[in-house]
N, C-alpha and C positions, 0 to 999 in steps of 0.2 A: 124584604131585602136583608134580613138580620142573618142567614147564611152568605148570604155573597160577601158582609160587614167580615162574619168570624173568617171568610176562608182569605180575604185578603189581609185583616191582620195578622193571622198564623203567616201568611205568605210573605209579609215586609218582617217576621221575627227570623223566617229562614234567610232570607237577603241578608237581615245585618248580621247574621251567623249565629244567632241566640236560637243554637236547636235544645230539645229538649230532651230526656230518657223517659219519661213518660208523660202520656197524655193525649189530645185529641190529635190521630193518624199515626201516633205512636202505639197506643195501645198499653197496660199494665194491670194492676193487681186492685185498682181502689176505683176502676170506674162506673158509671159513665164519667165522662169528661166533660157533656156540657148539661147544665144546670135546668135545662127546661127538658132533662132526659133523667133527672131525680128528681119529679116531684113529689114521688111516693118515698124516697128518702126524706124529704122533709116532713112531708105530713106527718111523717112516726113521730117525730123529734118534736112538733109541734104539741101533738095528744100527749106523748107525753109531759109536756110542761103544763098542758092543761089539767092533766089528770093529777100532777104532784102537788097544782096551783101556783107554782110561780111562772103561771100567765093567765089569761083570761080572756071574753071576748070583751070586745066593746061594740058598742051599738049608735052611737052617734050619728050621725047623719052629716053629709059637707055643712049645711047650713047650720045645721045643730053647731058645729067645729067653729062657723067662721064665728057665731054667735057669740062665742066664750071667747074666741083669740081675741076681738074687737072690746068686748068687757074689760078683759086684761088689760090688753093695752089700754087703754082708757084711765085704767085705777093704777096700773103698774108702769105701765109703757113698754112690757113684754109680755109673753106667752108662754106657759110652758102648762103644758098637759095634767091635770089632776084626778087622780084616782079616784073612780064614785066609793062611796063610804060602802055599796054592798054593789061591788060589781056583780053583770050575770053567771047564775050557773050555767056549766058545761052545756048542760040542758038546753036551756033557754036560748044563750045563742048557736048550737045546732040547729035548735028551731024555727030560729029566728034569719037563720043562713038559707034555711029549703024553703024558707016563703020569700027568695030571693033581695032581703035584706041587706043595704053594704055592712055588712061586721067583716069588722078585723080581729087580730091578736093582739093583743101586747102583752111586753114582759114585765111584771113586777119587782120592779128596780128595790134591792135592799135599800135598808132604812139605815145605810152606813157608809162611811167615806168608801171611797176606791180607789187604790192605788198606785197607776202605771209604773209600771221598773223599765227603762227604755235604756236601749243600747248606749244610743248617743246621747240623750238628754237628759239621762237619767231619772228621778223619781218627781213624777207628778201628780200630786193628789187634787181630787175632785170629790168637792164638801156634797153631803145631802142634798141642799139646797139647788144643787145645779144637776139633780138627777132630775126623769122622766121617765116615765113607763110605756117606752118607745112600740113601736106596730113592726112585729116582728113577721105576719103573714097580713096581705092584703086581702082586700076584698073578692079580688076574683080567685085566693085561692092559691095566687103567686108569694112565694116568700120575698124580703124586702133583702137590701144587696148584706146588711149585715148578718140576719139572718143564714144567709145562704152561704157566708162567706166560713162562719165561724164551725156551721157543720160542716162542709166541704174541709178545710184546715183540718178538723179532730181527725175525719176519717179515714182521710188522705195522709194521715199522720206528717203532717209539715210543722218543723221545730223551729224555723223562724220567719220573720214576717219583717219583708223591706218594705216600707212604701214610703210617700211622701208626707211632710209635716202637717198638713190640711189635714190628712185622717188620725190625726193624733187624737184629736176630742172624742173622734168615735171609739178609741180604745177602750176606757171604761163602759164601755155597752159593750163592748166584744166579752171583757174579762166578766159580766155579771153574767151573761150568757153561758161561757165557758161553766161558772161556778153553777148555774142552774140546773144542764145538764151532766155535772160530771164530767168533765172534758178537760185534760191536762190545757194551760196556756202558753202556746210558745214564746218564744223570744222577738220583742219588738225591736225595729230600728226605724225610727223615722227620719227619711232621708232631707237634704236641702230644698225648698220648695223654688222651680227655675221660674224667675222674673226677666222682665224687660230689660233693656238697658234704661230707658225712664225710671224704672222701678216700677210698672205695674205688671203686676200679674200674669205671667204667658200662658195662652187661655184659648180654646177655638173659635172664642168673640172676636180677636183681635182681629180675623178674618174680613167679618161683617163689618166692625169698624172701619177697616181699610178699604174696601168696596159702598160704603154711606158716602167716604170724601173722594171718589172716584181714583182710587190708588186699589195696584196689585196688591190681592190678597199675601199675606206672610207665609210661608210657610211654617206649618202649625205640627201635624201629624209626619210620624215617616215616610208615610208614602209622600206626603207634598215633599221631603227632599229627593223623593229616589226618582220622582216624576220628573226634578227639575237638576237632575245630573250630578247629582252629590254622591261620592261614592261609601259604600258602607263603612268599608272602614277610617276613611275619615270622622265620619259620623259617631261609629261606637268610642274610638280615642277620643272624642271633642266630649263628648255626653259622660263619659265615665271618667272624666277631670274636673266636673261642674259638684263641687260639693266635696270633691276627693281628691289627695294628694297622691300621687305615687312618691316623692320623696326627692330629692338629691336634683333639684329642679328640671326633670324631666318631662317631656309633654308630648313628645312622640312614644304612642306606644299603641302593640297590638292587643286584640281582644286575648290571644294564648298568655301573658304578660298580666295582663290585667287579674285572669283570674289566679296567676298563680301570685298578684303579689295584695291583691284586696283584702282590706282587711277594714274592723269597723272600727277603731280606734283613730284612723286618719280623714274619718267624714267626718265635715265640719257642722257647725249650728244655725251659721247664717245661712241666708238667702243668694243660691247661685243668680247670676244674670248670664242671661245667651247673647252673647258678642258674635256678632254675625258675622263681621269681619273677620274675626277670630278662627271661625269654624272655614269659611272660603279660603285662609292662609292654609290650614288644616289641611283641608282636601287638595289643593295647590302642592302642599309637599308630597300626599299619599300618590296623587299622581303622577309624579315624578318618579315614585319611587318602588311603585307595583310594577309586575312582571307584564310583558305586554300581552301576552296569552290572557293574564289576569282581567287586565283593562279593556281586552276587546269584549271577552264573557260579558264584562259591567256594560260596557260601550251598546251592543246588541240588546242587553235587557230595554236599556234607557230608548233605545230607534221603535223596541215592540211599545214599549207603554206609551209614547208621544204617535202612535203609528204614522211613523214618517217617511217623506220619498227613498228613503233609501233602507228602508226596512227587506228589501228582495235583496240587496247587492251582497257580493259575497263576502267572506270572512278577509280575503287577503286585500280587496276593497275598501272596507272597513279599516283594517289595517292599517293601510297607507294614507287613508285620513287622518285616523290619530297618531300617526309619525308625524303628519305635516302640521298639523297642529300643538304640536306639543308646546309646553307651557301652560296649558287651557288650566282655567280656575274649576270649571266644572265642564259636563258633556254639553251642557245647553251653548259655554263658549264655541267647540266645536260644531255644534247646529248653527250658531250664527258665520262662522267662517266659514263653511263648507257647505251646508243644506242649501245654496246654490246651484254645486253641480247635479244633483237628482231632481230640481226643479226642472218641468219644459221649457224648452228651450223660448217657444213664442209666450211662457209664462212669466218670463223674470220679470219683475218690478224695477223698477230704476228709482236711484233717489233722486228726487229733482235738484237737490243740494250739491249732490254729488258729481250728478251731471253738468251741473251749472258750475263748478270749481273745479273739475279736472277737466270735462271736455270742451264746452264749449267758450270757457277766459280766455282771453289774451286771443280775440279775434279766432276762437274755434283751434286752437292749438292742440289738442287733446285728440280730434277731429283727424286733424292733420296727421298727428302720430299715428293714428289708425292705419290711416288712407297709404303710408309709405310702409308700415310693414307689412299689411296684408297680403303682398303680394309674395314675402317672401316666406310667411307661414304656409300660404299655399303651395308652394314647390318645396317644403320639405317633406323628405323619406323617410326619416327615422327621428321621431317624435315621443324621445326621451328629453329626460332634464340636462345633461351633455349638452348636444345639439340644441338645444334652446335657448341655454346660456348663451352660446356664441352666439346667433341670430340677434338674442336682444343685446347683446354686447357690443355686436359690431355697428348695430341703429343708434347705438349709445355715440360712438366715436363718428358716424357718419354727420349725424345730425349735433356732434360736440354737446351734449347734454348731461343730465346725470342719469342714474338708474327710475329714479322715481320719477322723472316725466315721460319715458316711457313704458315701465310698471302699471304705474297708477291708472291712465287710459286704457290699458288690456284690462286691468282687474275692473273698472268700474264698467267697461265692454261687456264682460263673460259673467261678472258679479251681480250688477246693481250698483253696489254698494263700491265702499272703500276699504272692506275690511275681507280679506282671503288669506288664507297659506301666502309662502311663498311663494312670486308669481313663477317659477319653474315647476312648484310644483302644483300647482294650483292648472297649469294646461296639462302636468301631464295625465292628473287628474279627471278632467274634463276632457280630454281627445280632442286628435284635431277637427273633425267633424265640425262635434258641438263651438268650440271656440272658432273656426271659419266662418260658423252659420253668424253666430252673435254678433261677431264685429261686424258682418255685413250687413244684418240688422240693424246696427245702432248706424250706422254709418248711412243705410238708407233710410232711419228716420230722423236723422239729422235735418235741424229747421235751415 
């Protein structure tokens, strides 16, 4: 499944608008693009580190490995890898590879400080003692993610290198790698590492943690926002404020904005947290504030990936959903106030709650509403939101009530629930068909 993995992450970087000039389905001058399509690029880079010696095989065995970690810890209470006083030759472990041996590589870490010049964090040195002569190619052959990363970087010629603060440590393996091959090293910036609002760690565990205590998974990845009705560009404004100021207390802002005003001197050092609330305020204004042409394009994506009843309806359909809906915090709000009317008709669900408090209180009153205007939904002609206003307005003054004791019984009729559009627009919506058929449903299973 590792191409269906690559083709939907490139797919959620084209959603939040982070296209690229070159690369995989782009095409350019430094490819291949994916990494299990240079293996034969690595292997050069590997021979030759073997063949200069600063690397070597090793020959260990996993139990060989756990043997010495459990040693360690024992005498130490950690682990770190120790170079055999006469590693093998080149020889030996080739030969010791084609008698299907696990050997791996490692690099032979100089015998001297190393030390990062980092954007934001500036200079961080890492003493001998906290080196290791890490496994640069594995056992079957496959290079390890550092490895792959630091040849891809040189040849690909990229000059600078954003990521997050957790791969700070790996840096001095980058930069000994770099110096082993001859390889210029770009420029580091290690970004804010994004926590919880607790303070722990935001991590694809917190998933599984929250389905162990029988509570909805977080969303963790892009796609879990894009699945669950967050629009991009809320998204990239909320993400690209976690660690970074734009300045002049501003917080709405687009991705065209961002790049032209980013810069590294204004990423901070602490640990961002993801305010969730924060982010749903976000998207609440982006919606407000996109073009409706824009919102439906979003609006459509979000009906294909949840494939929902109303994935066939049309654009000006759609449309007039999210007219009626507006305010929605995200597209899942308008799935719960509307993905009624694309339900069947003899499918809707009722709440028992809801049922039990608008229609059938106060001696079936709710009931009763029904029963005195159905008749005069039925004999309407022209079954716009005009003409319905009146209807339910003149029920309003017949029966001396307010708007919502008449409302409320239609929308819990035609809904289930107690949450829809406006109820004008909410039938006109739904036709009079479907709304006829309902009420007289609920009104023939009236206990």
């Amino acid at each position: 499944h590792v191409e269906d993995s690559v083709a939907k992450i490139l797919d959620d970087l084209q959603w939040l608008g982070l296209t690229w000039d070159e690369g995989p389905e782009v095409g350019g001058d430094f490819g291949p693009y994916l990494q299990s399509q240079r293996l034969d690029i690595y292997e050069r880079h590997v021979q030759q580190l073997l063949e200069s010696g600063r690397a070597y095989y090793a020959l260990e065995t996993t139990e060989e490995l756990q043997a010495m970690r459990q040693a360690a810890e024992r005498a130490t209470g950690g682990f770190r890898y120790s170079r055999p006083d006469l590693p093998p030759t080149v020889e030996q472990g080739q030969a010791a590879r084609a008698k299907g041996q696990p050997v791996v590589v490692r690099l032979k870490m100089p015998d001297e400080p190393i030390t990062v010049v980092d954007e934001i964090l500036g200079e961080i040195t890492v003493e001998v003692d906290q080196h290791e002569d890490f496994v640069i190619q594995k056992s079957d052959g496959f290079p390890t993610y550092h490895f792959a990363c630091v040849v891809d970087d040189a040849l690909m010629k990229v000059t600078h290198v954003l990521r997050g603060q957790e791969h700070l440590m790996n840096t001095p393996k980058h930069l000994a790698l770099q110096r082993a091959l001859g390889f210029p090293s770009p420029r580091y910036a290690h970004l804010p590492v994004i926590f919880n609002m607790d303070g722990s760690k935001m991590s694809k565990r917190d998933k599984d943690k929250a389905l162990k205590k029988g509570l909805p998974p977080p969303e963790i990845d892009v796609h879990d926002f894009r699945v669950a009705g967050y629009l991009p560009e809320a998204l990239v404004n909320f993400l690209s404020l976690l660690g970074w100021s734009v300045g002049a207390d501003r917080e709405q802002i687009d991705l065209q904005e961002t790049v032209e005003l980013f810069s590294l001197d204004r990423v901070g050092k602490t640990n961002a947290k993801f305010d969730r609330e924060k982010l749903l305020s976000f998207n609440t204004d982006w919606a407000a504030r996109l073009a409706p042409e824009r919102l439906l394009e979003l609006f459509k994506d979000y009906v294909a990936l949840n494939t929902m009843p109303m994935l066939h309806e049309s654009d000006e359909t759609l449309a007039q959903i999210l007219k009626a809906c507006k305010g929605f915090r995200t597209f899942a709000d308008v799935q719960r106030k509307a993905g009624f009317i694309f339900v069947p008709d003899d499918a809707i669900e009722y709440d028992p709650k809801a049922v039990k408090k608008v229609l059938a209180k106060n001696d079936g009153a709710g009931y009763a509403m029904l029963e005195h205007l159905l008749p005069k939904l039925e004999t309407m002609t022209d079954w716009s939101a005009g003409p319905l206003e009146q209807v339910i307005q003149s029920v309003c003054q017949e029966q001396d009530t307010t708007l919502g004791n008449v409302a409320q019984p239609i929308r819990v009729a035609v809904s289930g629930t107690t949450i829809s559009p406006s109820i004008h627009e909410t039938l006109v919506l739904l036709g009079k068909e479907q709304t006829v058929w309902r009420i007289r449903n609920v009104l023939r299973a009236r206990p």
